[in-house]
C-alpha positions, 0 to 999 in steps of 0.5 A: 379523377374529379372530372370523371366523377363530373362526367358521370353525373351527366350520364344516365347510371344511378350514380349520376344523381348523387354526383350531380348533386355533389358536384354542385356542393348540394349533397351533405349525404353523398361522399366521394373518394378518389383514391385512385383508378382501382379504388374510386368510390360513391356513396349516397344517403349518408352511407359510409364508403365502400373501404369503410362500410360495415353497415352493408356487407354482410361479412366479418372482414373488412373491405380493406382486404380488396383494396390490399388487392386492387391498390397495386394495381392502379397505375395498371388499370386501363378503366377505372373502377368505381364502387357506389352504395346507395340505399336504393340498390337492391341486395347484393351487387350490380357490375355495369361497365359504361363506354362513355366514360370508359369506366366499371361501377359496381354498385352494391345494395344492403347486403352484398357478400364477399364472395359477389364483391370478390367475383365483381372485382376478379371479372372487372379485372378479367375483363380489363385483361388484368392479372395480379397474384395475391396467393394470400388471398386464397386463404381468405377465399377459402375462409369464405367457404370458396375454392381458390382453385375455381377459375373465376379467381384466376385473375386474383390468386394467379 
């Protein structure tokens, strides 16, 4: 994933300044995980990663939760999916999908909610024809004041 991370930085999205600088070893704020297609992630200005972050989202929950869901699906996802902190973002949550290279980022600004995040990762998916059936999470859903039942979730919760 190192060399996805390097054609980013050569592209015109906001994730490219910090992984420019990350790739040329220039960049103590910036941190990079590439734990998979499903769980790639970006931050910049000294935040926390995406898995990690609890200075950001604007819920109890940990982001843990999203990675239960999306790590079963990696071997699976034909376009990769990387998500970007940076003090810069507006609040809430940005899904771009770039064509070269073929990946999703879904940046996310101070704060974003669980539901924007859940319903970024269930479009992403979607998108990418992906269907995975985590009939638990519509617990947690629900537990966020959402309707596990609405068919923005059919490709989380089945």
């Amino acid at each position: 994933m190192i060399d996805l991370f390097e054609a980013l930085a050569r592209t015109d999205h906001p994730v490219a300044g910090p992984l420019a600088r990350w790739s040329s070893g220039s960049a103590p704020d910036v941190q990079v995980n590439d734990a998979g297609r499903a769980l790639l992630a970006v931050s910049s200005d000294g935040l926390d990663l995406f898995r990690d972050d609890d200075r950001y989202r604007s819920y109890e929950i940990g982001n843990g939760v999203f990675a239960d869901i999306l790590g079963p699906l990696d071997a699976d996802l034909p376009e990769p999916i990387v998500f970007f902190l940076a003090a810069g973002h507006r609040p809430g949550v940005i899904v771009d999908r770039l064509a070269a290279p073929l990946v999703w980022i879904i940046s996310l600004g101070e704060p974003y909610g669980f539901g924007d995040i859940a319903y970024a990762i269930a479009h992403v998916l979607d998108r990418q024809g992906i269907r995975r059936d985590a009939d638990w999470f519509a617990d947690i859903l629900t537990d966020h004041g959402l309707d596990p039942a609405d068919p923005a979730w059919r490709s989380i919760v089945g």
